[in-house]
N, C-alpha and C positions, 0 to 999 in steps of 0.2 A: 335712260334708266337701264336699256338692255345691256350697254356699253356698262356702265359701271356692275351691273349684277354679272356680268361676265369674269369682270377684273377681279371682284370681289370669290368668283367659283375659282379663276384660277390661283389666287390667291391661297386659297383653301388647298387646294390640288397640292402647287410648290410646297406649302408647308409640311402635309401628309410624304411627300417626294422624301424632302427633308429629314424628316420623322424616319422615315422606312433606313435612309443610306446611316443618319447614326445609331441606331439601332444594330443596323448587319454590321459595321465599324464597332460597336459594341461586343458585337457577338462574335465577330473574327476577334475581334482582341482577347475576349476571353476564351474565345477555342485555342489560339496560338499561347496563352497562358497556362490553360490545363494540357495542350502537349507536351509543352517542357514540362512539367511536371511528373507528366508519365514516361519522359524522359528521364527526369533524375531519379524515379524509379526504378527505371530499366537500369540504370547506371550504377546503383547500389545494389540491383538483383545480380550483374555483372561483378561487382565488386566482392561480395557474398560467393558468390560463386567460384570466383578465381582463388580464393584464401581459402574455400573450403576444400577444392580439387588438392591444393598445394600444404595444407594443413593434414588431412587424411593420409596422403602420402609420407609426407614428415612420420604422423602418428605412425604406422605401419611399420615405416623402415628402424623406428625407434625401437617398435616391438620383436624385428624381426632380427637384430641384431647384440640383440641382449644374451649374452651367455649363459643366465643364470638358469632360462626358462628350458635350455634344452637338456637339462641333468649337467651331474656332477663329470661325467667322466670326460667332457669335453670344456676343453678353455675358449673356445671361439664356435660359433657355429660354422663361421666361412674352412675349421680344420674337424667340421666332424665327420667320421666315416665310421663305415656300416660295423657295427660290434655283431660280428656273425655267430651264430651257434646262441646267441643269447635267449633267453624264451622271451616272447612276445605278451608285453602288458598289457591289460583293458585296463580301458578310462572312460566307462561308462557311466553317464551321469544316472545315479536312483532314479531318478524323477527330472522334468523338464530344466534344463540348468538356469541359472539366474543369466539375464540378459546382458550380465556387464562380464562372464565368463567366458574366458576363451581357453580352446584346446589347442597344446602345445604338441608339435609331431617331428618324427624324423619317418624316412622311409626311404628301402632300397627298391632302386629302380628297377633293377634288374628281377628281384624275387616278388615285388611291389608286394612285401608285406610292410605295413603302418605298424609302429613302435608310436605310442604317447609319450612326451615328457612332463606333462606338465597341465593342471583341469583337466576336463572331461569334454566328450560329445556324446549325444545321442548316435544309436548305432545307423539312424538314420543318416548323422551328420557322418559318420566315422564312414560307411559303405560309399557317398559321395564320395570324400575325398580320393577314399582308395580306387574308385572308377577314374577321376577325372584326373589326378596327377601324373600318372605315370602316361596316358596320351598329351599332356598338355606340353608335358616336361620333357617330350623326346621329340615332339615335333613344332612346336611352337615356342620354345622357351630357346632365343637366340642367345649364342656364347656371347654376347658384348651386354648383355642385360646381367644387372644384378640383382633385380628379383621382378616379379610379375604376381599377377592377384587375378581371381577371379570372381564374377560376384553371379549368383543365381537364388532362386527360390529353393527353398528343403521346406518343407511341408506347409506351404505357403507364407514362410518367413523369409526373409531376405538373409542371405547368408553369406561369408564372404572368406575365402582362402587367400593368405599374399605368401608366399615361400619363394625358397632361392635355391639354387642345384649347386652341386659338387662334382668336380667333373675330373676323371685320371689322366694319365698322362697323354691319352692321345684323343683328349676334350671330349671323350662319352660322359655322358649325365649318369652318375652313380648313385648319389643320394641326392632326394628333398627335404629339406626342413623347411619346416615357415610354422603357420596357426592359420586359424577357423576361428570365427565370432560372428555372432547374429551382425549385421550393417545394421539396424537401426537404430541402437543401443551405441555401438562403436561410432558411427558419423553423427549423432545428435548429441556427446559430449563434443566433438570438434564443432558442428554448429552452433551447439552455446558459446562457446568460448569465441567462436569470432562475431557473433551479435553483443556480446559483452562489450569486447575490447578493442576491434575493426572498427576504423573510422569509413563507413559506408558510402557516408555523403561528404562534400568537401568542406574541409573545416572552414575555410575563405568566409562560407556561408554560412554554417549552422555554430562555429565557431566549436566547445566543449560537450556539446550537448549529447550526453547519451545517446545511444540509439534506439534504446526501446523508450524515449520521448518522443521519437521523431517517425519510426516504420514500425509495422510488423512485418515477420518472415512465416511464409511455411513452402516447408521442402516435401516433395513427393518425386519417389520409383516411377519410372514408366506404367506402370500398373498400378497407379492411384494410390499405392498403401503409402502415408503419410509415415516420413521417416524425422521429422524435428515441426514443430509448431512454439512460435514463442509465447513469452507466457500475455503477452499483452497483444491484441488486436484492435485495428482500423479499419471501417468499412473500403469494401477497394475503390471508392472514389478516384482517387489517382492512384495505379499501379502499374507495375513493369513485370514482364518475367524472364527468363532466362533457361534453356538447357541445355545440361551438361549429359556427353556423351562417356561420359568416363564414369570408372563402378555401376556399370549395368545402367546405366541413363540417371539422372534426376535432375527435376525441373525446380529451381526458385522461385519462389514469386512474392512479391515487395507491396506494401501495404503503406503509403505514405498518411500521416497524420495530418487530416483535411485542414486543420488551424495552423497547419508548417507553411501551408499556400503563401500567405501576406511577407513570409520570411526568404522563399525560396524566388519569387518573383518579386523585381525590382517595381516598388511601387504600388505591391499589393496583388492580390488577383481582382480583376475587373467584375465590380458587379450587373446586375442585369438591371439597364436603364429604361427598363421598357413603361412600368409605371409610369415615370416622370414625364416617358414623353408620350403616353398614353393620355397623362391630367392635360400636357400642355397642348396637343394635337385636339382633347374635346374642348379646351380655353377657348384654342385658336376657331373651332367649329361654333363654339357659343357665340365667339366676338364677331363670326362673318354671319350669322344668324341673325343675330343683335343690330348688326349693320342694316342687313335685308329687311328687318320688319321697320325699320329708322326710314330706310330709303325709299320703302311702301308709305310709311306714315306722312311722311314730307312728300312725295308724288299726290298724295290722296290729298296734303293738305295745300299744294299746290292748286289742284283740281277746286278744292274747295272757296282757293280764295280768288282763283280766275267763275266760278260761278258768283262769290261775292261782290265781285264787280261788278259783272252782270248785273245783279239782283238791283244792287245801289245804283247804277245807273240805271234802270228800268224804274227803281224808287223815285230818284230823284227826277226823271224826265217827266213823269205824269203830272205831279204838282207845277211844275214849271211852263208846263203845254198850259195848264188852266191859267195861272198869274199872266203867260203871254195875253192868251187867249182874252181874257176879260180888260187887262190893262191896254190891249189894242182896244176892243169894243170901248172905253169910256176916252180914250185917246183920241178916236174916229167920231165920235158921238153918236153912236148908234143905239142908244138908250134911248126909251121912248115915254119913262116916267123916274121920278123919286124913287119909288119901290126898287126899277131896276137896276137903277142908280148903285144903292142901298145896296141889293142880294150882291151885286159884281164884288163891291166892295170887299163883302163880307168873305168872297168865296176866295178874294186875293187874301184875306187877312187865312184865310183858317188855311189854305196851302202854302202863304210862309212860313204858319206856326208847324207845319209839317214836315217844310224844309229845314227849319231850325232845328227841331226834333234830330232829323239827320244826321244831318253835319255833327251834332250836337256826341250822340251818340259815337259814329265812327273817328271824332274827334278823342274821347275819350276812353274810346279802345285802340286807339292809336297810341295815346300814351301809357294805358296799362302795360302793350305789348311791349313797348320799349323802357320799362321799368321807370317812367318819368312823371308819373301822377301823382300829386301834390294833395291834401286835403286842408281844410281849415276849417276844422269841427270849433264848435261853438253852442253852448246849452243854446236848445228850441224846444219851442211850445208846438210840440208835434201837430195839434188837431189842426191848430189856422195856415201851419204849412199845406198840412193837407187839401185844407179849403182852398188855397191859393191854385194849389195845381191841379183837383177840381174845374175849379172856372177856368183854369187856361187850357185846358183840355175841353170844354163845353162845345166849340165852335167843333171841333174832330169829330164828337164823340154825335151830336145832332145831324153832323152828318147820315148816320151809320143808322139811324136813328135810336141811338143809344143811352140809356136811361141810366144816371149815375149814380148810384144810391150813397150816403154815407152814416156810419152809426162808429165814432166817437169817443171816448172818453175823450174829460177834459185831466186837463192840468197833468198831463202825459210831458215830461222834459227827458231829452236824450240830446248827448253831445255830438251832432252832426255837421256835417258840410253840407248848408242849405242847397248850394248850387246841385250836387251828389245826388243828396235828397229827392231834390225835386224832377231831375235825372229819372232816377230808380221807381218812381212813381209813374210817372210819364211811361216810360218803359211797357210798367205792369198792363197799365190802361191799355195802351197801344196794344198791347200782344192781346187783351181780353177780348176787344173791342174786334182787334183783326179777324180773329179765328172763332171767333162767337159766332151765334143766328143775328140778324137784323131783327132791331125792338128787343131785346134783349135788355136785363137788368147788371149792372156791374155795380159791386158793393164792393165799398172799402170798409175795414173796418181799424178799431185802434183800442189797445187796450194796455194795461199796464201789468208786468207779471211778477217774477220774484228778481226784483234787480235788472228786468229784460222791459224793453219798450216795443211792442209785435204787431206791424201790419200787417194785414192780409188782405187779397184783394180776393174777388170773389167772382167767376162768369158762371155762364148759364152753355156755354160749349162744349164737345164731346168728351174734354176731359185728357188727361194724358195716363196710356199705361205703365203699370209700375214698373215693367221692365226698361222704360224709356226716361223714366224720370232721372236719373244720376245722368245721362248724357246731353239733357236740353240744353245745359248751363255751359254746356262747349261752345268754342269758337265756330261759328258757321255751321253748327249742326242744324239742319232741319227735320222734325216728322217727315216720314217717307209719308204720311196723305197730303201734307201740305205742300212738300216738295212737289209732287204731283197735279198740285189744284193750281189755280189761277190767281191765288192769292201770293202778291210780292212780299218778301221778307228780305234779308240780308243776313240774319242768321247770328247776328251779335247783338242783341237786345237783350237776351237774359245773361249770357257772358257778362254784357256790361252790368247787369245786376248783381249777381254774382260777384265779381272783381269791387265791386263798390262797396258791395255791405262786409265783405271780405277785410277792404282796406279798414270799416269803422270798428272789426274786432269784433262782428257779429255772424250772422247766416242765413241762409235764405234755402229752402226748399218747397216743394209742391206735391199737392196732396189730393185729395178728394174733397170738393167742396158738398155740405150737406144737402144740396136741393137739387145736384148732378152736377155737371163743369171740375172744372181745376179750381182749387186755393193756391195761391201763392202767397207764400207765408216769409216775412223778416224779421231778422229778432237784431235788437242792436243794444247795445249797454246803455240802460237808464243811466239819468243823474236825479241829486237831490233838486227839490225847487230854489235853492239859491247857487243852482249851476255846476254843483263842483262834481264831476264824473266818476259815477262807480265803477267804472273801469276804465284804468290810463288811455287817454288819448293825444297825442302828444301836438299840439296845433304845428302844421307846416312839416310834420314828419313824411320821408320820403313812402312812399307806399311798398307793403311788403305784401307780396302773392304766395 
């Protein structure tokens, strides 16, 4: 037993082992799933990113070379030069300028005064410029570049200069033109338009699919001020990001749509198995449990039927010691009158009917256990059975000096197997008889009820308590007093009761008898007086438990 409750734990063990590696298999799969993921985020934060850098420039140079925005007196900005003596314009905006307004400029390097052509800026904006172009334009602004930007805060907005220099003939920087516009207003018309119409992700995969089906974006300054947010958002479940150190820094970052998962991973993203193998791990715990109290029940019931041996041999050696015993004495002749004669007799006749009894018995639950017990019911006049097994129990019962009472009804008919019958009767007595006081009264009685024919047998003995009563009817069960006393049993008497009245489609229980002791009480389907059974009995049917 140790050996198999071992097998049976490491059994349990392997499978939890089991349990744990698909699981981690689980969970690596689905981490290696939402990597790529945050992969083709970052991939798209990248892609965003590189069309925006390259789009803003585009925009810039588009702006910065447009003729129209630097006044009339010049045809090209790349041929404008300084109109000296001129008076110097303001293009001061009233009030804060609108966000999509940009200030158009020229400016001589050399007198670094700022000429507007074109909008307005705050004198804020205007003082900037006039600070920072003429250092930027004479020491940082190389002859092989055709224009340059710069991007800074003006009163805590993001602002942005891109101009181009003019230079005489022996490559000094004469003039600047370019423009001024807020950045976050000027790069969030370029970031719409490449969330629009930028294929992000690769089409292989998502095929046509919008982009604002698939991600959101939001771009942010190094200093957190949010410069484009799309109009549609996704928790950042899987995201990427990206920075870009161009125009004063700013960082992307990609919002992938959790339901794009099943689209973007082949196969689906892996869900979390742990449930399943959570039910199948406590299955697997229930079925080695289930096993354990299996392989306890069958040890115990091993144990039970190595004491049932016991018991039956100890049953059967006693009566057989007396049969020797006396059948030597009248074999020898050591009988010394009639009388004696007579008692040896008697005393072999009442310990065969005991060993009949027996055999009778374990013969019988022999064949219930092995589902092979046959009946052949047949209407009977219950009382004269009764009488019969009565007297053949007399010689036992006088032993013990046991007094048999009976009370009767007549013309009581039930469709039984006399052999069963008288089996089940037998039994009762036996067990009353055993476990009773000596001189004791044992009543049977018989009555007829509603379609029910109901013996009961009745002692004068300690009784059984109610919490032991559902278990008497077991195989080799004994009372732990009896167990304990000197009185032999074998522990399948009421079993065989049980499994008998069972087969005729009736029941048997035990109760409180009125004067103290135990009833034992059977109920079995009546029939009418010419035989015919008020409930199906089918003669020769194999027996059902």
């Amino acid at each position: 037993m140790t050996f198999l409750v071992a097998l049976l734990v490491l059994s349990l063990g392997l499978t939890a082992a089991l349990a744990y590696q698909a699981q981690d298999a689980a969970r690596s799969h689905r981490a290696t799933a939402e990597r790529a993921l945050h992969d083709y985020a970052a991939f798209a934060a990248l892609e965003f990113a590189v069309n925006a850098k390259e789009s803003i420039w585009n925009e810039m140079t588009a702006m910065l070379y447009r003729p129209s925005y630097f006044g009339s007196a010049h045809t090209s900005p790349r041929n404008a030069e300084s109109r000296g003596g001129e008076a110097a314009r303001t293009f001061d905006c009233p009030t804060t300028r609108a966000d999509t307004t940009s200030f158009f400029f020229t400016m001589d390097l050399q007198t670094k005064q700022l000429r507007g052509t074109s909008g307005c800026a705050s004198r804020a904006v205007q003082a900037w410029i006039a600070d920072t172009i003429p250092p930027h334009a004479l020491t940082y602004f190389k002859p092989s570049w055709d224009q340059a930007y710069i991007v800074c805060e003006v009163g805590g907005v993001p602002e942005m200069i891109s101009y181009a220099v003019r230079r005489d003939a022996a490559m000094t920087p004469v003039i600047a033109y370019g423009f001024s516009v807020a950045f976050a207003p000027f790069a969030a018309r370029v970031f719409e338009e490449i969330y629009k119409y930028y294929p992000l992700l690769p089409p292989a995969l998502v095929g046509q699919t919008p982009n604002d089906s698939m991600l959101s974006v939001v771009v942010r300054d190094q200093s957190g001020y949010t410069l484009y947010r799309s109009d549609v958002s996704y928790p950042p479940t899987y995201n990427g990001s990206l920075t870009i150190d161009k125009y004063g820094g700013f960082s992307v970052d990609v919002s992938l749509r959790p339901s794009l998962a099943d689209r973007l991973v082949i196969g689906g993203l892996p869900h979390s198995r742990l449930p399943l193998l959570v039910a199948l791990l406590t299955l697997s715990a229930a079925l080695v449990v289930a096993a354990l109290l299996q392989l306890r029940r069958e040890y115990e019931l091993a144990g039970l039927r190595a004491d049932f041996i016991s018991s039956i041999s100890h049953e059967l050696r006693t009566p057989l010691a007396q049969v020797r015993m006396f059948a030597e004495t009248l074999l020898l002749g050591r009988v010394r009158s009639d009388g004696e004669r007579r008692r040896s007799l008697e005393i072999i006749d009442q310990e065969a009917r005991r060993l009949t009894h027996l055999v009778e018995n374990v013969l019988l639950f022999s064949r219930a256990e092995r589902r092979v017990a046959r009946l052949s019911p047949e209407p009977t006049e219950l009382a004269g059975q009764v009488r019969e097994v009565v007297e053949m129990f007399a010689p036992i019962a006088l032993a013990r000096k046991v007094t048999v009472a009976t009370d009767l009804a007549e013309n009581v008919v039930a469709c039984v197997d006399r052999g069963a019958l008288r089996q089940t009767l037998l039994n009762l007595l036996d067990n009353a008889v055993k476990y009773g006081p000596v001189g004791q009264t044992v009543t049977i009685r018989l009555d007829n009820g509603t379609g029910l024919a109901r013996l009961a047998v009745e002692d004068q003995g300690p009784g059984v308590a109610p919490k032991e009563r559902a278990r008497i009817w077991q195989p080799f069960y004994r009372l732990q007093r009896d167990a304990n006393s000197a009185i032999a049993g074998s522990g399948i008497g009421l079993a065989v009761v049980c499994e008998l009245v069972a087969m005729h489609g009736g029941r048997a229980w035990v109760e409180d008898a009125p004067g103290g002791g135990a009833r034992f009480v059977i109920e079995v389907p009546a029939a009418s007086h010419n035989g015919e059974a008020r409930v199906a009995a089918t003669n020769g049917v194999e027996a059902a438990t």
